[in-house]
C-alpha positions in Angstrom: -1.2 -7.6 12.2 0.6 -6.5 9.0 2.9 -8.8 7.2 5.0 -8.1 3.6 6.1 -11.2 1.6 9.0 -11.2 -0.6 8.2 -11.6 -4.6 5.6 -10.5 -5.7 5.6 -7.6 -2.1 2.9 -7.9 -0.7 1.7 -5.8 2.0 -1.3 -6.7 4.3 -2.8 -4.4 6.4 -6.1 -5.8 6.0 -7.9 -4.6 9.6 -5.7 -1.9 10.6 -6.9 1.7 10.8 -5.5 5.0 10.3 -2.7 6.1 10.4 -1.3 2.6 10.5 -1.5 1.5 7.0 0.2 4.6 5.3 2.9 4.2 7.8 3.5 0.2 6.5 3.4 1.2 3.5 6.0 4.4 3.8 8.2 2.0 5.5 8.0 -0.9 3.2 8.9 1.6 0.2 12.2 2.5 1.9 13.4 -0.9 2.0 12.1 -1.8 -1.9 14.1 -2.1 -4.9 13.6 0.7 -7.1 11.1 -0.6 -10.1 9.5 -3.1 -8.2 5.8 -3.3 -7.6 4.7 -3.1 -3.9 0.8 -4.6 -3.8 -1.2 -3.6 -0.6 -4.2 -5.0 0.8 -6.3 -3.0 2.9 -10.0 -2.2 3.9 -9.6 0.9 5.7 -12.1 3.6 4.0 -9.5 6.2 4.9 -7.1 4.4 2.5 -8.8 5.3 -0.2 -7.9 9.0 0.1 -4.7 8.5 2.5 -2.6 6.1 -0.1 -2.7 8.0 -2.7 -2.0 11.1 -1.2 1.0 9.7 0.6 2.0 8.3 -3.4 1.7 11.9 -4.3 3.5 13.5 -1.8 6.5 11.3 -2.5 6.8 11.9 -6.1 5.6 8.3 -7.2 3.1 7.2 -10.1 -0.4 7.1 -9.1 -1.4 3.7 -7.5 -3.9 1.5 -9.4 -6.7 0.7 -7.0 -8.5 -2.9 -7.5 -11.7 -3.8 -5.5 -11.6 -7.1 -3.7 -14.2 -9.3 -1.8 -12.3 -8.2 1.5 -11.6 -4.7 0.7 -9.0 -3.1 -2.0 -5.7 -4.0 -4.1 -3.5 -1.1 -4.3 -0.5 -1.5 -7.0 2.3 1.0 -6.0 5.5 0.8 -8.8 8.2 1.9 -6.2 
């Protein structure tokens, strides 16, 4: 089950699949100050392609991509 903290936003979506992490992530963006930096943890394969062509699409800075022991650490400046 996801979960997004407050300062530093974090968003975990470690063990959820397609599409389900690009739609947390969509829907945490909306409700994020503008300038703030949205970290998402994930360890879905398909993220590595999906995030940052969702980051694209919406006109955003590439995300920095971070390898951890559970998966990845995606920075996304909102």
């Amino acid at each position: 089950m996801s979960s997004i903290s407050e300062s530093p936003f974090i968003l975990d979506v470690l063990g959820e699949r397609c599409p389900m992490p690009v739609q947390r992530i969509r829907k945490a963006l909306k409700k994020l100050p503008q300038g703030s930096i949205l970290q998402v943890l994930g360890d879905d394969p398909e993220s590595l392609h999906d995030i940052p062509v969702l980051i694209s699409r919406l006109g955003m800075s590439p995300a920095t991509v971070k390898p951890i022991d559970s998966g990845w650490l995606f920075e996304i400046i909102v």
